[in-house]
C-alpha positions, 0 to 999 in steps of 0.5 A: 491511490499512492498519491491520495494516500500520501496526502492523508496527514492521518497515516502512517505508513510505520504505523501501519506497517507495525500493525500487518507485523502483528508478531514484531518480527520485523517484516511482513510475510504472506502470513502476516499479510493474511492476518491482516487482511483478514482482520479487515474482513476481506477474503484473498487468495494465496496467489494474491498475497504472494503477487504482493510481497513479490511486487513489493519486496526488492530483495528476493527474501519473500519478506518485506523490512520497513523500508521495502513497504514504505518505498512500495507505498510512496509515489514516485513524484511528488503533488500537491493537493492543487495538481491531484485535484487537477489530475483527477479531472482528466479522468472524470466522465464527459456526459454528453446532452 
């Protein structure tokens, strides 16, 4: 999903990283998150929202900065469309006669 996301000209990650910081604070906490989430009419759980700032957050701050979010999002190598496009066949079905 990093790499798909990566690919998709139309976001931003900065954009979307102001649209969780509703308040501009300047980071993203699990309330931020949550309203977020929320706002997307998908239910979460606190447990859920504190397993993500913690997977994401580099400091210990229980606060995501902008440059936390964006290196939490990017992939770590780099593809192009061709070599997604061949990844994603090795994963696909084998369907049998």
């Amino acid at each position: 999903m990093k790499q798909e996301l990566a690919l998709d000209y139309s976001c931003v990650l900065e954009d979307l990283y102001h649209e969780i910081d509703d308040c501009n604070l300047r980071w993203v906490d699990t309330a931020s998150l949550r309203r977020f989430i929320t706002k997307c009419a998908i239910k979460t759980t606190d447990a859920l929202l504190i397993a993500i700032v913690r997977r994401l957050d580099l400091d210990a701050d229980a606060r995501l900065s902008l440059s936390e979010f964006k290196d939490g999002l990017m992939p770590l190598e780099n593809f192009s469309r061709g070599s997604l496009a061949e990844f994603k066949q090795q994963f696909k079905p084998i369907r049998e006669p």
